[in-house]
C-alpha positions in Angstrom: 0.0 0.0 0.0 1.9 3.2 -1.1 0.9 6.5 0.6 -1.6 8.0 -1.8 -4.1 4.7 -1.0 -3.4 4.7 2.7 -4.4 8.6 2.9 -7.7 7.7 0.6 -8.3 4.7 3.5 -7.5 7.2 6.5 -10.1 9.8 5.0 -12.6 7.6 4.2 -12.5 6.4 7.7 -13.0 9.7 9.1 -15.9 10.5 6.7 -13.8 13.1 4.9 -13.1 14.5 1.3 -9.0 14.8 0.2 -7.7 18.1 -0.7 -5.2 18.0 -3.4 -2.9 21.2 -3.6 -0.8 22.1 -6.7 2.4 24.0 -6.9 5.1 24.3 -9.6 8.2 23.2 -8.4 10.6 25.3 -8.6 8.4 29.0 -8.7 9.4 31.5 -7.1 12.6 28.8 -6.5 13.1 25.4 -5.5 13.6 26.6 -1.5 10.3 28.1 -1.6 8.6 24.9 -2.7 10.4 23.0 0.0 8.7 25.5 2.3 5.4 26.0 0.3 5.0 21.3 0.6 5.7 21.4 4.3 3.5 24.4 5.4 0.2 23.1 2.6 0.6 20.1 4.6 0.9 21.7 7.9 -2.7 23.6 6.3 -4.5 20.7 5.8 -3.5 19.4 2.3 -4.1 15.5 2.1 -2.2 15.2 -1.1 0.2 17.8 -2.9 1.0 17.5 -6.8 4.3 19.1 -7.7 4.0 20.9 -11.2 7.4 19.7 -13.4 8.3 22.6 -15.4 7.5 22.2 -18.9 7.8 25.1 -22.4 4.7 24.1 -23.8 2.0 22.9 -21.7 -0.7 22.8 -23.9 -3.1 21.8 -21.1 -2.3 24.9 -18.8 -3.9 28.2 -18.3 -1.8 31.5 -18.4 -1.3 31.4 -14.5 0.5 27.9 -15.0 2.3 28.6 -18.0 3.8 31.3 -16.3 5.3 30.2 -13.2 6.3 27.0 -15.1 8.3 29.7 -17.6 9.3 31.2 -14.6 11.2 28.4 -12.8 12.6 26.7 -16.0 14.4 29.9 -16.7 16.0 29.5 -12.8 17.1 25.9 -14.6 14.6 23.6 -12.2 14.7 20.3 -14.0 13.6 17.3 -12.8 17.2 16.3 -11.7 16.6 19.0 -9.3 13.0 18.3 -8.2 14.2 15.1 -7.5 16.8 16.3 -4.7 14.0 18.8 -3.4 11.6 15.2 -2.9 14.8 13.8 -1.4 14.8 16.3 1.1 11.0 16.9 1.7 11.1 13.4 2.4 13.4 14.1 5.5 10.1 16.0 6.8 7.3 14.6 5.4 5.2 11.4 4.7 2.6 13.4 3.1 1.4 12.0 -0.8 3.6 13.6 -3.6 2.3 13.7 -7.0 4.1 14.7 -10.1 1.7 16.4 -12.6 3.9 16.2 -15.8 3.9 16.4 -19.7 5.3 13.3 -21.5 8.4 15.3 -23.2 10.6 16.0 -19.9 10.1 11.9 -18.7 10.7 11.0 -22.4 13.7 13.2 -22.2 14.8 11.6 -18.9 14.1 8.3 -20.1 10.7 6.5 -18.6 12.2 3.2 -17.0 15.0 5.3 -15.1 12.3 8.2 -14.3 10.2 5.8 -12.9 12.3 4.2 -10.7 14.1 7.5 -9.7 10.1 8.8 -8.3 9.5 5.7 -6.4 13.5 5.9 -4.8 13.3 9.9 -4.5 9.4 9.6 -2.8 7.0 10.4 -5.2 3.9 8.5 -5.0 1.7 8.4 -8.7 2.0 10.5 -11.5 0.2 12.4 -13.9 1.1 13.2 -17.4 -1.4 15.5 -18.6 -1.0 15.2 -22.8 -0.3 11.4 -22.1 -3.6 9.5 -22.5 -4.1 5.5 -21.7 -3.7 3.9 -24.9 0.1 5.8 -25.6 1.2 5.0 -21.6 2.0 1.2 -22.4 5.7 1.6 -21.7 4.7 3.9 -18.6 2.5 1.8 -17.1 4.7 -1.7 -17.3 7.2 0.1 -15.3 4.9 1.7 -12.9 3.4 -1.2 -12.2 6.2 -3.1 -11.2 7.2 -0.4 -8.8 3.5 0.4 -7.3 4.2 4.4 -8.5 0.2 5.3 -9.5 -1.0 6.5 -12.8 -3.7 8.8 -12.6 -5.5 9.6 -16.0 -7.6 12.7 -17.2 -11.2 12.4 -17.8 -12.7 15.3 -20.2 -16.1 16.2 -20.2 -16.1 15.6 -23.3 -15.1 11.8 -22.8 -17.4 8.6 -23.9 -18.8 5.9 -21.6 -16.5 3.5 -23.3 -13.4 6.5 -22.9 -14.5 6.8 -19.0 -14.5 3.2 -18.6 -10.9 2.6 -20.1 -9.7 6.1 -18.2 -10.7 4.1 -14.8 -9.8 0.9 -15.4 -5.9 2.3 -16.1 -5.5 4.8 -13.6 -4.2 3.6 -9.9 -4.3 6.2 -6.9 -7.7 8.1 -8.2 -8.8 9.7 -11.4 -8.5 12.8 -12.3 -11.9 14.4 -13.2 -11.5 17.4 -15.4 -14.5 19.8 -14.9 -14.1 21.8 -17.7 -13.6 21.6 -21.7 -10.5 23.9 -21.7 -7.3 24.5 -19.9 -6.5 25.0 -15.8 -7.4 28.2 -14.5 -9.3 30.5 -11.9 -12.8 30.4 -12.0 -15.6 31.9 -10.3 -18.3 29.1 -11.5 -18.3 25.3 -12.4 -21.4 24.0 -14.7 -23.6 21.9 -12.6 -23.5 19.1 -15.1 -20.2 18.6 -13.7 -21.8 16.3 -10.6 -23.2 13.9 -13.1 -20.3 13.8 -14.8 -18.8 12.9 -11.3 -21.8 10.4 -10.8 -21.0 8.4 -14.2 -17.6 7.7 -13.7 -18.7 6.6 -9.9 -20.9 4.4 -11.3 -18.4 2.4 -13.3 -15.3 2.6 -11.0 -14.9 2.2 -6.8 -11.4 4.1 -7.5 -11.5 7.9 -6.1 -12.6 10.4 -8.2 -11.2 14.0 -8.0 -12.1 17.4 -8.9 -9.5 19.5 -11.2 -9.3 22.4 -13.1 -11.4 25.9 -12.5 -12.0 25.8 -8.9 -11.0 28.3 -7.4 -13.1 29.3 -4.2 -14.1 28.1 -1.1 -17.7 27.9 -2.2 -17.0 26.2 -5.4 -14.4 23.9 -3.6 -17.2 22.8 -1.1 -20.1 22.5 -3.5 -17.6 20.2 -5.2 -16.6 18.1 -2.0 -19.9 17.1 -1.8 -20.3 14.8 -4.6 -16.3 14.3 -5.6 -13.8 12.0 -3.4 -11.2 14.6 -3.6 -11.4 18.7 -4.8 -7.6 19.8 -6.6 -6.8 23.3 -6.4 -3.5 24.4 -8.9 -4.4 27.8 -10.4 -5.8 29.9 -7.2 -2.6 28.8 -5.2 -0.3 30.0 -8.4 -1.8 33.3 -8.6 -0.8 33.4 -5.0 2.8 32.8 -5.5 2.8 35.0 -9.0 1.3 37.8 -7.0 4.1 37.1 -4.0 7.2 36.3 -5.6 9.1 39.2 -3.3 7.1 39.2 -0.4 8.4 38.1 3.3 4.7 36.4 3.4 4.5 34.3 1.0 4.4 31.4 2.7 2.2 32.6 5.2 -0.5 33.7 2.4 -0.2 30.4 0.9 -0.7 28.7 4.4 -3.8 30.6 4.6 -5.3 30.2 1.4 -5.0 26.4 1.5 -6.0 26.1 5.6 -9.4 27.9 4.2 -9.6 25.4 1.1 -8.6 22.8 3.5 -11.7 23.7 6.4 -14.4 23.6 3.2 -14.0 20.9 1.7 -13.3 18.7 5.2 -16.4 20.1 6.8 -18.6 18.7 3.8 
């Protein structure tokens, strides 16, 4: 049992939904991340996915895009993010996620990034423009290594596409809410809980909540039909609009404690 199931098990027992926080590693710099993982956990983030850098993330809002241009022009690669998990790991057991495009593991070589997440301490992995039927290679060593695969499912997907999304993923599946890219947003479309209800239907897996929310009312409304709400573009904007400030850890720590308090107290 790796850590991302036993924190599903331990919230399920105490009746409550997961809150999974997003940073980019690396923005404003790899020291603030080290700081930004400890103090979302200290907060009340269940599970945290760590954003690897990428120049064209075709799946990303202009919040993400930026702070992933941001840190790649410090040099963060995932060399680097794997010595920041090394050293997190000193500190924490909490669930690390890598949210990934397929070029930077291609470049790194899959087999060798693979076993360099499960040695380092990451716990699953998403790669956002990678979709089921192209992870073969992924997912044989993944498998052998019990690191999750956690795969998008659009609102736009098929039952037959939701079906194949949830018998591949391991950890939870990844339940995009809207037909775009990530992004603050002050409303989701309230189609999105049958959406959540169909893919429920077919799996027992955990299904969570990404993209567009944004709120603490939206993050709620969400808990209460979702396993898990994932928050990436509301904490960004955070950091973007903090890069020189003494508080921007505190502000961070705030933002997710509130995040945190809604969607526990569903």
């Amino acid at each position: 049992m790796n850590r991302i199931e036993k924190k599903w098990k331990e919230l399920k027992r105490k009746g409550l939904k997961a809150f999974i926080a997003f940073v980019t590693a690396g923005d404003p710099s790899l020291q603030d991340t080290y700081k930004l993982v400890l103090e979302m956990e200290k907060q009340g983030a269940d599970i945290i996915e760590l954003g690897v850098p990428f120049s064209d993330p075709i799946a990303d809002g202009p919040v993400i895009q930026a702070s992933a241009q941001r840190a790649l022009l410090k040099g963060v690669n995932l060399n680097k993010i794997f010595q920041l998990v090394k050293e997190l790991r000193k500190k924490t057991d909490v669930p690390l996620v890598f949210l990934s495009y397929y070029n930077p593991i291609f470049h790194y070589g899959v087999k060798k990034f693979v076993e360099d997440a499960v040695r380092y301490g990451i716990d699953g992995v998403i790669v956002a423009d990678l979709p089921p039927e192209e992870a073969k290679e992924l997912k044989i060593f993944s498998s052998k290594k019990w690191l999750d695969t956690i795969f998008l499912a659009a609102p736009t997907s098929s039952k037959e596409r939701l079906i194949k999304v949830a018998k591949e993923s391991t950890g939870f599946i990844y339940c995009v809410s809207v037909a775009g890219v990530t992004g603050v947003r002050n409303s989701l479309a309230q189609t999105l809980k049958n959406r959540v209800q169909d893919i429920k239907r077919i799996t027992k897996k955990p299904v969570a909540v990404g993209f567009g929310v944004s709120n603490t009312k939206t993050a709620k409304w969400v808990a209460s039909f979702a396993d898990g709400v994932i928050v990436g573009s509301a904490i960004v904007k955070v950091v973007k609009d903090n890069l020189n400030s003494k508080d921007l850890i505190g502000k961070i720590g705030r933002l997710v404690e509130n995040l945190a308090l809604s969607i526990h107290k569903v």
